[in-house]
C-alpha positions as CSV (number, residue, x, y, z in Angstrom):
1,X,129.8,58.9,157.4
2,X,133.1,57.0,157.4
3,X,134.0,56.6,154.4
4,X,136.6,53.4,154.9
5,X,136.8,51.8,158.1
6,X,139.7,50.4,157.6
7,X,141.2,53.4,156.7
8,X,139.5,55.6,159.9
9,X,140.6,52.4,162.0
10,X,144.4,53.6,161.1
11,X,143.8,57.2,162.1
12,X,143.2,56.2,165.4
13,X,146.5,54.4,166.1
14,X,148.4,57.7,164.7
15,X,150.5,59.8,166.9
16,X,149.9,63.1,165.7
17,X,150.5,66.6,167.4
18,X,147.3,67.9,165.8
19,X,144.4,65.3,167.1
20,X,144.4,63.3,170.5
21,X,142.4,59.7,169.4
22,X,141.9,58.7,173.0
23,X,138.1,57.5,173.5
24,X,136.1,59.5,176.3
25,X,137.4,58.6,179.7
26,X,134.4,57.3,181.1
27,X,132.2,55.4,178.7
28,X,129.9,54.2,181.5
29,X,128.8,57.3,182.2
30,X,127.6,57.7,178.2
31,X,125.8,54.8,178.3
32,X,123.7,55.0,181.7
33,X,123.0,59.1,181.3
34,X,119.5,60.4,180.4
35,X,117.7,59.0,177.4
36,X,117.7,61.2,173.6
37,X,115.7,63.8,173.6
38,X,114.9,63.2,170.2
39,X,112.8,60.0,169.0
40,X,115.6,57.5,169.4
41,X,114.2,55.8,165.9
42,X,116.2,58.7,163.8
43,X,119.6,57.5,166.0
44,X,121.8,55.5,163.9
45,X,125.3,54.4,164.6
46,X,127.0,53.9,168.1
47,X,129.6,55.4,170.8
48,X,132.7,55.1,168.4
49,X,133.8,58.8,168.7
50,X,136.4,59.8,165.9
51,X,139.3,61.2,166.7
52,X,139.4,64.4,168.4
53,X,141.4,67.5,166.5
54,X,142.7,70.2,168.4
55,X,145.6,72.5,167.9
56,X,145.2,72.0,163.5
57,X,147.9,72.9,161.0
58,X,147.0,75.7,158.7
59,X,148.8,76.8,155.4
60,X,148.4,80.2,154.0
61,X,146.5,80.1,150.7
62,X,148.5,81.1,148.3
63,X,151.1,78.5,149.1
64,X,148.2,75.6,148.5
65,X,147.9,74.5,144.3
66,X,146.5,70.9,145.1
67,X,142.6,71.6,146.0
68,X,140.6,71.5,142.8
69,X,139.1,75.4,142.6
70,X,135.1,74.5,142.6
71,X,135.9,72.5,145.7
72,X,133.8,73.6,148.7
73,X,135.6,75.6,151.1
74,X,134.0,77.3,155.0
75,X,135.9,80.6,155.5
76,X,135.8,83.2,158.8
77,X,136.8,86.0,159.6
78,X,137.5,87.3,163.2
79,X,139.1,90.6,163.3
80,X,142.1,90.2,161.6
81,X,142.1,86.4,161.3
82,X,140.9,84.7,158.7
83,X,141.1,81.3,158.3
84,X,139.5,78.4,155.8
85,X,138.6,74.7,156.2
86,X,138.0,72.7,153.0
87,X,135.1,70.4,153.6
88,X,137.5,67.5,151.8
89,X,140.2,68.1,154.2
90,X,137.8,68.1,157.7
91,X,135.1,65.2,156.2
92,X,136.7,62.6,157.9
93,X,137.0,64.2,161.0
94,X,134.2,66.3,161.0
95,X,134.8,68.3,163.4
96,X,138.1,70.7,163.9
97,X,138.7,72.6,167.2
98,X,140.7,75.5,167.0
99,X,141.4,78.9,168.5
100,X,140.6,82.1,166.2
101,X,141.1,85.6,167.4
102,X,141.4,83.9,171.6
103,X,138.4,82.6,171.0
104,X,137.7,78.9,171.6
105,X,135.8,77.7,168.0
106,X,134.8,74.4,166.6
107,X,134.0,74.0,162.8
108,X,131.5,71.0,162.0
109,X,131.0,69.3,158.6
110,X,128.9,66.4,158.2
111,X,129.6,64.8,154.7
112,X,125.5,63.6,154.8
113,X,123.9,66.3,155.0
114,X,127.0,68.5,153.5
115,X,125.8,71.0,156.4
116,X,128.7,73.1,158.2
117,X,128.6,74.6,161.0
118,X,130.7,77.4,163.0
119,X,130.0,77.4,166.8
120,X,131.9,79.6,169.9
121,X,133.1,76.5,172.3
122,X,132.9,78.1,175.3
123,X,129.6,79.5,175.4
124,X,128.7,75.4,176.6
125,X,131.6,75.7,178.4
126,X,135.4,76.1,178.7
127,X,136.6,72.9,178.4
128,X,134.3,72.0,175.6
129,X,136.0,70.2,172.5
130,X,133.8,68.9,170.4
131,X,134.1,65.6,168.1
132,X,132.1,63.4,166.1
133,X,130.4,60.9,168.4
134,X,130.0,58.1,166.0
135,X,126.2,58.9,165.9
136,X,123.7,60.0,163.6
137,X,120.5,61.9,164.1
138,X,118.2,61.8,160.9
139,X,121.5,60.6,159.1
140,X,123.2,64.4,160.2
141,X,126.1,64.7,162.6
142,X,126.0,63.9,166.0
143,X,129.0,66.2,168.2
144,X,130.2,64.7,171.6
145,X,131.6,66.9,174.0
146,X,133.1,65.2,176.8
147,X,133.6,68.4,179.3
148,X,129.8,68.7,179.6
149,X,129.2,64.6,178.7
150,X,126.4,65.8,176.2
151,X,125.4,65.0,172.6
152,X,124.5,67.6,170.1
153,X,122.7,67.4,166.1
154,X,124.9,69.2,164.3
155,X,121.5,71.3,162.1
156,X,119.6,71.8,165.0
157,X,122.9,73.2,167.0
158,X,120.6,71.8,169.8
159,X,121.5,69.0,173.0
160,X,119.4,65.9,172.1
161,X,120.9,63.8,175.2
162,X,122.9,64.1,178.1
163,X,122.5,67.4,181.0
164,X,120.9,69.7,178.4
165,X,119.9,72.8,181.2
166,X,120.8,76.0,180.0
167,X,123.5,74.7,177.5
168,X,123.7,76.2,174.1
169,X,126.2,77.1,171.4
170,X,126.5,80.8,170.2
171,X,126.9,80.7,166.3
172,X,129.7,82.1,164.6
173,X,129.0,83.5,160.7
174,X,130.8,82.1,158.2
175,X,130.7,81.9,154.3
176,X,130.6,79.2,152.1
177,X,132.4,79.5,148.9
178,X,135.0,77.9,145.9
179,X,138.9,77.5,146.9
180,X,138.6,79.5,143.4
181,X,137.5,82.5,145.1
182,X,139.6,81.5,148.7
183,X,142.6,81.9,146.2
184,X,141.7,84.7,144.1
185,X,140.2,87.3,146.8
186,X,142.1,85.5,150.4
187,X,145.8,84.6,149.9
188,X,147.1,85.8,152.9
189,X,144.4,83.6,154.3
190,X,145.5,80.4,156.5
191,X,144.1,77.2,155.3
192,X,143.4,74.1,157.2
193,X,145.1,71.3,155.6
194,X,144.8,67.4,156.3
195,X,148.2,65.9,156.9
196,X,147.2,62.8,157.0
197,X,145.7,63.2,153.3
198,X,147.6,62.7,149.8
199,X,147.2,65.6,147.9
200,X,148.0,65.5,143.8
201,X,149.7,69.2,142.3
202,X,147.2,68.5,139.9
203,X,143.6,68.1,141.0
204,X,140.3,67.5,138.9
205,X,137.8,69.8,139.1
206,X,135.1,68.6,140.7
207,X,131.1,69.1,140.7
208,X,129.4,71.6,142.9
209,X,126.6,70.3,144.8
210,X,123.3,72.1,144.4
211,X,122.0,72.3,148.2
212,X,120.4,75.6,149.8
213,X,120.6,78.2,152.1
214,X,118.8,78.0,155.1
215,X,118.2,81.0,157.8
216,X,116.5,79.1,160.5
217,X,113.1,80.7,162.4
218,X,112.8,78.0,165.2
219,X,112.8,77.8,169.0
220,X,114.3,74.3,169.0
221,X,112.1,73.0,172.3
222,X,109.0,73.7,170.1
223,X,108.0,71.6,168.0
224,X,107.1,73.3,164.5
225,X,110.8,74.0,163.1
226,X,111.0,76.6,160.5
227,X,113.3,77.7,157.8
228,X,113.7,79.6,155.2
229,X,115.3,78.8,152.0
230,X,117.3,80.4,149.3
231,X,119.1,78.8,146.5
232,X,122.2,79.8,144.7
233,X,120.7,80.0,141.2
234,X,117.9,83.0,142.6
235,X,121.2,85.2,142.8
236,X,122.3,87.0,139.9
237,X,126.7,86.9,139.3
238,X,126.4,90.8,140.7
239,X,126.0,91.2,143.8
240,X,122.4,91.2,145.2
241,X,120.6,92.5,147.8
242,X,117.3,90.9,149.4
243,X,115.4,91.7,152.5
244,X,113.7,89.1,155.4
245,X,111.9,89.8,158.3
246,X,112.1,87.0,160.5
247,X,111.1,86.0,164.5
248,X,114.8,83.8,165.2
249,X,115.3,82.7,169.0
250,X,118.7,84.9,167.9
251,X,117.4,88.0,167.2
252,X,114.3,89.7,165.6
253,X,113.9,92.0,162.8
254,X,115.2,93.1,159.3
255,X,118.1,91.0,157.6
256,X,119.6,92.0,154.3
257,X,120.5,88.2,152.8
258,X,123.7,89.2,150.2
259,X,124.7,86.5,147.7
260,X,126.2,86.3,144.3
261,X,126.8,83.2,142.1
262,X,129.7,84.6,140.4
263,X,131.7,84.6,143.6
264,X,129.5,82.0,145.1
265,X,128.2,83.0,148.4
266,X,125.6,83.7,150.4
267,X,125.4,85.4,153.5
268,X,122.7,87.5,155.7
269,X,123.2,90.4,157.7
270,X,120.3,91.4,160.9
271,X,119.9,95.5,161.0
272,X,117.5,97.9,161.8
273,X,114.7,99.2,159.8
274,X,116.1,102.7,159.9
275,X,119.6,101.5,157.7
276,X,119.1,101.3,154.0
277,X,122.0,99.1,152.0
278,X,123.4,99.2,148.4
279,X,125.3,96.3,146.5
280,X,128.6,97.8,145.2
281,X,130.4,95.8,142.1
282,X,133.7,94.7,140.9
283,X,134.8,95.3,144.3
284,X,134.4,92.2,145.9
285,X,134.9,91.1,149.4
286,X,133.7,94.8,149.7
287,X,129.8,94.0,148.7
288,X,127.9,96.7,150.2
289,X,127.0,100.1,151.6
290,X,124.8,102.2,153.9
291,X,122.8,105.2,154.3
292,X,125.2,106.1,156.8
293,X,128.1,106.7,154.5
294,X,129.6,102.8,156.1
295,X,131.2,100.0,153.0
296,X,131.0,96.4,154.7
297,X,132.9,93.2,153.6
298,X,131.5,89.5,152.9
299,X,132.1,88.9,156.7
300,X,129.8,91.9,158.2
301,X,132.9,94.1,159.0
302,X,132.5,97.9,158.1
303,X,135.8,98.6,156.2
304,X,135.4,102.5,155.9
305,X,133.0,105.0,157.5
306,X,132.2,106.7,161.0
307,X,131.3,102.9,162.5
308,X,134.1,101.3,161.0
309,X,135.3,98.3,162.5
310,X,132.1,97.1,163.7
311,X,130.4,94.4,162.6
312,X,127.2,92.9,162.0
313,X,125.3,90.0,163.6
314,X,123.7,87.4,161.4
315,X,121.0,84.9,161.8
316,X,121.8,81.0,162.4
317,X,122.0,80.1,159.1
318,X,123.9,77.4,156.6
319,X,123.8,75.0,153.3
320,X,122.7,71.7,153.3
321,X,121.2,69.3,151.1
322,X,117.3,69.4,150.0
323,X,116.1,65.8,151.9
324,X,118.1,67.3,154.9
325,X,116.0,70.4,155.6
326,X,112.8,68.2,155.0
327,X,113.9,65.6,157.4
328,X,114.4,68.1,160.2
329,X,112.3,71.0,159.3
330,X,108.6,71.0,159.5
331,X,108.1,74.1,157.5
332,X,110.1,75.3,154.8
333,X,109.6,78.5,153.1
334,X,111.2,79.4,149.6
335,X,112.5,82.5,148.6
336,X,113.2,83.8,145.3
Protein backbone atom coordinates (compact mmCIF):
# COMPACT_ATOMS: atom_id res chain seq x y z
CA UNK A 1 0.00 0.00 0.00
CA UNK A 2 2.93 2.42 -0.31
CA UNK A 3 2.88 3.57 -3.24
CA UNK A 4 6.84 4.85 -3.60
CA UNK A 5 9.17 3.99 -1.03
CA UNK A 6 11.32 6.26 -1.74
CA UNK A 7 8.95 8.80 -1.52
CA UNK A 8 7.22 7.43 2.07
CA UNK A 9 11.00 7.01 3.15
CA UNK A 10 11.07 11.08 2.88
CA UNK A 11 7.98 11.59 4.87
CA UNK A 12 9.46 10.10 7.73
CA UNK A 13 12.49 12.45 8.02
CA UNK A 14 9.86 15.58 7.79
CA UNK A 15 9.33 17.86 10.67
CA UNK A 16 5.89 18.63 10.55
CA UNK A 17 3.41 20.01 13.23
CA UNK A 18 0.67 17.82 11.81
CA UNK A 19 2.23 13.96 12.10
CA UNK A 20 4.89 12.73 14.71
CA UNK A 21 7.06 9.92 12.54
CA UNK A 22 8.67 8.47 15.62
CA UNK A 23 8.43 4.48 15.47
CA UNK A 24 6.66 2.77 18.55
CA UNK A 25 8.84 3.12 21.65
CA UNK A 26 9.22 -0.36 22.38
CA UNK A 27 9.43 -2.64 19.36
CA UNK A 28 10.39 -5.67 21.49
CA UNK A 29 7.41 -5.78 23.06
CA UNK A 30 5.61 -5.99 19.27
CA UNK A 31 7.46 -8.67 18.36
CA UNK A 32 7.41 -11.12 21.57
CA UNK A 33 3.42 -10.30 22.30
CA UNK A 34 0.70 -13.01 21.65
CA UNK A 35 0.56 -14.57 18.24
CA UNK A 36 -2.42 -13.16 15.26
CA UNK A 37 -5.46 -14.20 15.97
CA UNK A 38 -6.17 -14.56 12.44
CA UNK A 39 -4.35 -17.38 10.24
CA UNK A 40 -0.96 -15.74 10.04
CA UNK A 41 -0.87 -16.98 6.11
CA UNK A 42 -3.28 -13.75 5.09
CA UNK A 43 -0.32 -11.36 7.03
CA UNK A 44 1.67 -9.67 4.60
CA UNK A 45 4.20 -6.92 5.24
CA UNK A 46 6.14 -6.10 8.55
CA UNK A 47 6.44 -3.69 11.73
CA UNK A 48 7.30 -0.49 9.54
CA UNK A 49 4.46 1.76 10.96
CA UNK A 50 3.79 4.98 8.77
CA UNK A 51 3.89 7.96 10.15
CA UNK A 52 1.51 8.87 12.74
CA UNK A 53 -1.05 12.14 11.98
CA UNK A 54 -2.42 13.90 14.69
CA UNK A 55 -3.54 17.39 15.08
CA UNK A 56 -4.37 17.67 10.81
CA UNK A 57 -4.80 20.81 8.83
CA UNK A 58 -8.24 21.40 7.39
CA UNK A 59 -9.36 24.00 4.73
CA UNK A 60 -12.96 25.06 4.37
CA UNK A 61 -14.33 23.75 1.11
CA UNK A 62 -15.16 26.42 -0.75
CA UNK A 63 -11.62 27.71 -0.63
CA UNK A 64 -10.26 24.19 -2.20
CA UNK A 65 -10.53 24.31 -6.58
CA UNK A 66 -7.57 21.63 -6.99
CA UNK A 67 -9.44 18.11 -6.21
CA UNK A 68 -10.94 16.73 -9.43
CA UNK A 69 -15.03 16.71 -8.52
CA UNK A 70 -15.69 12.75 -9.05
CA UNK A 71 -12.81 12.21 -6.68
CA UNK A 72 -13.87 10.16 -3.55
CA UNK A 73 -14.38 12.06 -0.56
CA UNK A 74 -15.44 10.52 3.47
CA UNK A 75 -17.51 13.32 5.09
CA UNK A 76 -19.05 13.48 9.02
CA UNK A 77 -21.01 15.26 10.65
CA UNK A 78 -21.00 15.70 14.58
CA UNK A 79 -23.26 18.33 15.77
CA UNK A 80 -22.26 21.20 14.24
CA UNK A 81 -18.91 20.04 12.82
CA UNK A 82 -18.57 18.81 9.70
CA UNK A 83 -15.51 17.83 8.33
CA UNK A 84 -14.22 15.81 4.96
CA UNK A 85 -11.07 13.66 4.21
CA UNK A 86 -10.32 13.03 0.50
CA UNK A 87 -9.25 9.41 0.15
CA UNK A 88 -6.19 10.99 -2.24
CA UNK A 89 -5.12 13.31 0.42
CA UNK A 90 -5.15 10.46 3.55
CA UNK A 91 -3.91 7.22 1.11
CA UNK A 92 -0.55 7.58 2.05
CA UNK A 93 -1.10 7.84 5.45
CA UNK A 94 -4.06 5.97 5.92
CA UNK A 95 -5.04 6.75 8.88
CA UNK A 96 -5.79 10.53 10.24
CA UNK A 97 -6.40 11.21 14.07
CA UNK A 98 -8.30 14.04 14.86
CA UNK A 99 -10.66 15.59 17.37
CA UNK A 100 -14.38 16.36 15.99
CA UNK A 101 -17.09 17.78 18.30
CA UNK A 102 -14.41 16.77 21.76
CA UNK A 103 -14.45 13.67 20.64
CA UNK A 104 -11.29 11.60 19.99
CA UNK A 105 -11.81 10.12 16.17
CA UNK A 106 -9.60 8.30 13.70
CA UNK A 107 -10.51 8.11 9.94
CA UNK A 108 -8.94 4.84 8.14
CA UNK A 109 -8.57 4.41 4.35
CA UNK A 110 -6.83 1.54 2.96
CA UNK A 111 -6.02 2.25 -0.77
CA UNK A 112 -6.40 -1.96 -1.35
CA UNK A 113 -9.40 -2.52 -0.44
CA UNK A 114 -10.56 1.36 -1.06
CA UNK A 115 -12.57 0.62 2.40
CA UNK A 116 -12.87 3.69 4.95
CA UNK A 117 -13.55 3.53 8.08
CA UNK A 118 -14.73 6.10 10.96
CA UNK A 119 -14.04 4.87 14.51
CA UNK A 120 -14.48 6.77 18.18
CA UNK A 121 -10.66 6.47 19.67
CA UNK A 122 -11.38 6.26 23.02
CA UNK A 123 -13.87 3.64 23.29
CA UNK A 124 -10.24 1.27 23.15
CA UNK A 125 -8.95 3.72 25.17
CA UNK A 126 -7.86 7.31 25.80
CA UNK A 127 -4.56 7.38 24.65
CA UNK A 128 -5.36 5.45 21.53
CA UNK A 129 -3.94 6.93 18.18
CA UNK A 130 -4.12 4.86 15.62
CA UNK A 131 -1.67 4.47 12.45
CA UNK A 132 -0.98 2.13 9.82
CA UNK A 133 1.21 -0.63 11.09
CA UNK A 134 2.95 -1.55 7.94
CA UNK A 135 0.81 -4.75 7.87
CA UNK A 136 -1.63 -6.31 5.78
CA UNK A 137 -4.47 -8.77 6.67
CA UNK A 138 -5.99 -10.36 3.40
CA UNK A 139 -4.19 -7.37 1.55
CA UNK A 140 -6.67 -4.70 3.91
CA UNK A 141 -5.19 -2.37 6.42
CA UNK A 142 -3.67 -3.32 9.44
CA UNK A 143 -4.04 -0.14 12.35
CA UNK A 144 -1.42 -0.04 15.26
CA UNK A 145 -2.20 1.52 18.27
CA UNK A 146 0.56 1.91 20.53
CA UNK A 147 -1.48 2.99 23.97
CA UNK A 148 -3.11 -0.48 24.06
CA UNK A 149 0.15 -2.28 21.92
CA UNK A 150 -2.63 -4.09 19.71
CA UNK A 151 -3.27 -4.63 15.99
CA UNK A 152 -6.47 -4.19 14.31
CA UNK A 153 -8.02 -5.19 10.31
CA UNK A 154 -9.26 -2.22 9.31
CA UNK A 155 -12.96 -4.33 7.61
CA UNK A 156 -13.38 -6.36 10.43
CA UNK A 157 -12.85 -3.17 12.92
CA UNK A 158 -11.81 -6.28 15.08
CA UNK A 159 -8.12 -6.95 17.29
CA UNK A 160 -6.42 -9.82 15.44
CA UNK A 161 -3.18 -9.64 17.78
CA UNK A 162 -1.96 -8.16 20.83
CA UNK A 163 -4.35 -7.95 24.48
CA UNK A 164 -7.62 -8.15 22.62
CA UNK A 165 -10.04 -8.55 26.20
CA UNK A 166 -12.87 -6.41 26.00
CA UNK A 167 -11.28 -3.92 23.45
CA UNK A 168 -13.41 -2.66 20.61
CA UNK A 169 -13.98 0.45 18.52
CA UNK A 170 -17.45 2.18 18.54
CA UNK A 171 -18.31 3.13 14.78
CA UNK A 172 -18.87 6.54 13.77
CA UNK A 173 -21.39 6.96 10.44
CA UNK A 174 -20.16 8.60 7.78
CA UNK A 175 -20.94 9.13 4.00
CA UNK A 176 -19.14 8.48 1.06
CA UNK A 177 -19.59 10.79 -1.74
CA UNK A 178 -17.98 13.24 -4.94
CA UNK A 179 -15.84 16.46 -3.82
CA UNK A 180 -18.65 17.53 -6.51
CA UNK A 181 -21.34 17.20 -4.12
CA UNK A 182 -18.70 18.20 -0.84
CA UNK A 183 -18.64 21.52 -2.90
CA UNK A 184 -21.99 22.06 -4.14
CA UNK A 185 -24.18 21.03 -0.92
CA UNK A 186 -20.95 21.60 2.15
CA UNK A 187 -18.89 24.78 1.61
CA UNK A 188 -18.65 25.90 4.94
CA UNK A 189 -17.39 22.38 5.44
CA UNK A 190 -13.57 21.95 6.67
CA UNK A 191 -11.50 19.81 4.48
CA UNK A 192 -8.59 17.73 5.27
CA UNK A 193 -5.78 18.61 3.05
CA UNK A 194 -2.25 16.92 2.53
CA UNK A 195 0.53 19.47 2.88
CA UNK A 196 2.93 17.45 1.96
CA UNK A 197 1.09 16.88 -1.55
CA UNK A 198 1.29 19.02 -4.89
CA UNK A 199 -1.89 19.98 -5.83
CA UNK A 200 -2.50 21.42 -9.75
CA UNK A 201 -5.57 24.44 -9.93
CA UNK A 202 -6.50 22.32 -12.64
CA UNK A 203 -7.28 18.68 -11.93
CA UNK A 204 -8.43 15.80 -14.35
CA UNK A 205 -11.44 14.22 -13.56
CA UNK A 206 -10.90 10.99 -12.61
CA UNK A 207 -12.87 7.52 -12.74
CA UNK A 208 -15.19 6.44 -10.06
CA UNK A 209 -14.56 3.07 -8.74
CA UNK A 210 -17.54 0.69 -8.81
CA UNK A 211 -17.21 -1.13 -5.25
CA UNK A 212 -20.32 -1.74 -2.88
CA UNK A 213 -22.00 -1.07 0.08
CA UNK A 214 -21.72 -3.37 2.77
CA UNK A 215 -23.89 -3.34 6.26
CA UNK A 216 -22.24 -6.00 8.10
CA UNK A 217 -24.41 -8.92 10.16
CA UNK A 218 -21.37 -10.64 11.95
CA UNK A 219 -20.19 -11.31 15.56
CA UNK A 220 -16.58 -11.08 14.58
CA UNK A 221 -15.40 -14.16 17.26
CA UNK A 222 -17.71 -16.38 15.11
CA UNK A 223 -16.73 -17.76 12.46
CA UNK A 224 -19.54 -17.37 9.56
CA UNK A 225 -19.11 -13.43 8.67
CA UNK A 226 -22.01 -11.93 7.01
CA UNK A 227 -22.78 -8.97 4.88
CA UNK A 228 -24.99 -7.52 2.98
CA UNK A 229 -24.52 -5.77 -0.11
CA UNK A 230 -25.93 -2.90 -2.05
CA UNK A 231 -24.55 -1.25 -5.14
CA UNK A 232 -24.77 2.20 -6.33
CA UNK A 233 -26.37 1.51 -9.67
CA UNK A 234 -29.70 -0.30 -7.70
CA UNK A 235 -30.40 3.46 -6.54
CA UNK A 236 -32.29 5.54 -8.78
CA UNK A 237 -30.72 9.72 -9.09
CA UNK A 238 -34.00 10.48 -6.58
CA UNK A 239 -33.75 9.72 -3.51
CA UNK A 240 -34.70 6.17 -2.44
CA UNK A 241 -35.85 4.48 0.34
CA UNK A 242 -35.31 0.60 1.13
CA UNK A 243 -35.88 -1.40 4.17
CA UNK A 244 -33.42 -4.33 6.10
CA UNK A 245 -34.00 -6.33 8.91
CA UNK A 246 -30.86 -7.46 10.15
CA UNK A 247 -29.33 -9.33 13.68
CA UNK A 248 -25.79 -6.84 13.91
CA UNK A 249 -23.67 -7.34 17.16
CA UNK A 250 -24.64 -3.33 17.03
CA UNK A 251 -28.06 -3.36 17.20
CA UNK A 252 -31.17 -5.39 15.98
CA UNK A 253 -34.09 -4.41 14.05
CA UNK A 254 -35.50 -2.26 11.12
CA UNK A 255 -32.95 -0.06 9.07
CA UNK A 256 -34.10 2.23 6.32
CA UNK A 257 -30.79 2.13 3.77
CA UNK A 258 -31.10 5.84 1.86
CA UNK A 259 -28.93 6.28 -1.28
CA UNK A 260 -29.15 8.17 -4.48
CA UNK A 261 -26.63 8.08 -7.45
CA UNK A 262 -27.32 11.57 -8.50
CA UNK A 263 -25.72 12.78 -5.26
CA UNK A 264 -23.88 9.60 -4.85
CA UNK A 265 -24.36 8.22 -1.51
CA UNK A 266 -25.50 5.71 0.47
CA UNK A 267 -26.23 5.53 3.94
CA UNK A 268 -28.57 3.39 6.52
CA UNK A 269 -30.50 4.47 9.29
CA UNK A 270 -31.66 1.65 12.44
CA UNK A 271 -35.37 2.61 13.75
CA UNK A 272 -38.22 1.00 15.07
CA UNK A 273 -41.02 -0.78 13.36
CA UNK A 274 -43.54 1.74 14.56
CA UNK A 275 -41.78 4.88 12.39
CA UNK A 276 -42.70 5.03 8.75
CA UNK A 277 -40.20 7.27 6.41
CA UNK A 278 -40.66 9.23 3.10
CA UNK A 279 -37.84 10.33 0.58
CA UNK A 280 -38.25 14.10 -0.05
CA UNK A 281 -36.56 15.64 -3.50
CA UNK A 282 -34.66 18.54 -4.69
CA UNK A 283 -33.96 19.21 -1.25
CA UNK A 284 -30.93 17.52 -0.69
CA UNK A 285 -28.82 17.00 2.42
CA UNK A 286 -32.47 17.08 3.72
CA UNK A 287 -33.49 13.34 2.26
CA UNK A 288 -36.23 12.24 4.37
CA UNK A 289 -39.30 12.32 6.67
CA UNK A 290 -41.38 10.65 9.31
CA UNK A 291 -44.69 9.73 10.48
CA UNK A 292 -43.94 11.78 13.24
CA UNK A 293 -44.03 15.12 11.50
CA UNK A 294 -39.58 14.83 11.92
CA UNK A 295 -37.25 15.97 8.26
CA UNK A 296 -33.66 14.20 8.74
CA UNK A 297 -30.37 15.13 6.88
CA UNK A 298 -27.77 12.72 5.00
CA UNK A 299 -26.07 12.36 8.43
CA UNK A 300 -29.22 11.00 10.60
CA UNK A 301 -29.81 14.45 12.25
CA UNK A 302 -33.65 15.54 12.56
CA UNK A 303 -33.50 19.16 11.19
CA UNK A 304 -37.17 20.11 12.05
CA UNK A 305 -39.88 18.48 14.12
CA UNK A 306 -40.87 17.78 17.89
CA UNK A 307 -37.39 15.36 18.15
CA UNK A 308 -35.29 17.68 16.44
CA UNK A 309 -31.77 17.49 16.99
CA UNK A 310 -31.62 14.00 17.64
CA UNK A 311 -30.10 11.62 15.63
CA UNK A 312 -30.14 8.25 14.43
CA UNK A 313 -27.86 5.31 14.98
CA UNK A 314 -26.65 3.32 11.93
CA UNK A 315 -25.40 -0.14 11.37
CA UNK A 316 -21.44 -0.84 10.88
CA UNK A 317 -21.35 -0.33 7.43
CA UNK A 318 -18.87 0.92 4.35
CA UNK A 319 -17.60 0.60 0.50
CA UNK A 320 -15.08 -1.53 -0.55
CA UNK A 321 -14.12 -3.35 -3.44
CA UNK A 322 -15.94 -6.77 -4.76
CA UNK A 323 -12.70 -9.36 -4.07
CA UNK A 324 -12.45 -7.53 -0.63
CA UNK A 325 -15.90 -8.58 0.78
CA UNK A 326 -15.27 -12.17 -0.65
CA UNK A 327 -11.92 -12.48 0.89
CA UNK A 328 -13.19 -11.64 4.40
CA UNK A 329 -16.87 -12.46 4.22
CA UNK A 330 -18.16 -15.92 4.22
CA UNK A 331 -21.61 -15.00 3.23
CA UNK A 332 -22.69 -12.25 1.11
CA UNK A 333 -26.12 -11.30 0.45
CA UNK A 334 -27.19 -8.98 -2.54
CA UNK A 335 -29.77 -6.56 -2.42
CA UNK A 336 -31.52 -4.87 -5.20
Amino acid sequence: MKYVLLFSAFLFTLSCTTSDSSQPSDESDIIIQDNWTVSPDDIYGSNDPYPLIVNPEFTEASTIDFLPPSSLVAIAKMNDEIKVFPYEEISIYESINDLMSNTQVAFTYCPQTKSGLFLDRASVNSETQLRASGYLYKDNLVAYDEATKTFWSQMLKTCIRGDCTELDFSHINFIETTWQTVKTFFPEAMVYINPQLTHSSNPDDVDIPVKPYGILESDFKEEDLTAHLFNMDSFSDNIELKSLTINSTDQSGKTVVVGSKNYHFITNFITSNAVEFQAIQNEFPIIMSDNNGNTYDVFGYITEGPDMGQKLNSQLAYFALDWAWTLFFDTLIEQN
